[in-house]
C-alpha positions in Angstrom: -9.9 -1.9 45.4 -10.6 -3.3 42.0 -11.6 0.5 40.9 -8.1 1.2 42.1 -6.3 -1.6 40.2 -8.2 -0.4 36.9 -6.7 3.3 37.4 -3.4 2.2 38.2 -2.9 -0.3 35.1 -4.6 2.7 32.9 -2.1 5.3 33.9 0.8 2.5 33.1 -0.5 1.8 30.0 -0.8 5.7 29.0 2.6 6.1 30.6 3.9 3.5 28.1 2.1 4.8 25.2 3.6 8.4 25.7 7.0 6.8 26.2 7.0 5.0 22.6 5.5 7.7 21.0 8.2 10.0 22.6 11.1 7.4 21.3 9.1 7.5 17.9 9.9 11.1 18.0 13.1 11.6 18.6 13.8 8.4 15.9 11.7 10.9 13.3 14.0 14.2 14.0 17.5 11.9 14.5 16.7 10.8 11.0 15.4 13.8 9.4 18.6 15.9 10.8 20.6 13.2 9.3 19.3 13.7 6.0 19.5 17.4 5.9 22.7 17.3 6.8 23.6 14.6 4.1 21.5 17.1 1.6 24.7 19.5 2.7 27.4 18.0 3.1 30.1 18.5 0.1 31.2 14.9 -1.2 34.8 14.4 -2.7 34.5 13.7 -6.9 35.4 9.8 -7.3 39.3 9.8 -8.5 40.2 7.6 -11.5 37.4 6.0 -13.9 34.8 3.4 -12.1 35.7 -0.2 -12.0 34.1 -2.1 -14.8 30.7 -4.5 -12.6 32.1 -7.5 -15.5 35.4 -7.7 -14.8 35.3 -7.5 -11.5 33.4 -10.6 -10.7 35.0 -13.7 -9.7 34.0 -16.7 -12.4 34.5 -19.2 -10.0 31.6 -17.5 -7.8 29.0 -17.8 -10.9 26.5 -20.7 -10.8 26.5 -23.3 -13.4 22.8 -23.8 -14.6 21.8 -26.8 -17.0 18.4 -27.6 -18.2 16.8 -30.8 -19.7 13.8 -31.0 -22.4 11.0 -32.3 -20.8 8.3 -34.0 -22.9 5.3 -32.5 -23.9 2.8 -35.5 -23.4 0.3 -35.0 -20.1 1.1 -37.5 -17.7 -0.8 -40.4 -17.3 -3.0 -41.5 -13.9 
């Protein structure tokens, strides 16, 4: 019986490995199809110029930073 109950959990766990390495698989092709057909595929030129990164940003979003001098001396123990 425990013979038995050693063959049975080794054929799940083989069964499990050649299920994930299945779904690895078909993740691998999904993707690579993907990309070839991105490689392909004809994209639309950008109409009118780019907007300009520095006027775009908000000021009220930046983050105010302020630093103080701190003495050179070692501190004492």
């Amino acid at each position: 019986m425990r013979f038995l109950r050693i063959i049975v959990a080794g054929l799940i766990a083989i069964a499990a490995m050649v299920g994930v390495l299945l779904a690895a698989v078909v993740v691998f092709f999904t993707g690579l199809a993907a990309y070839v057909l991105q490689l392909f595929r004809k994209h639309p030129a950008p109409s009118g110029p780019l907007p300009n990164p520095r006027t775009t940003m908000r000021t009220d979003d930046a983050i105010d930073v302020v630093s103080t001098k701190v003495p050179e001396e070692p501190a004492k123990r």
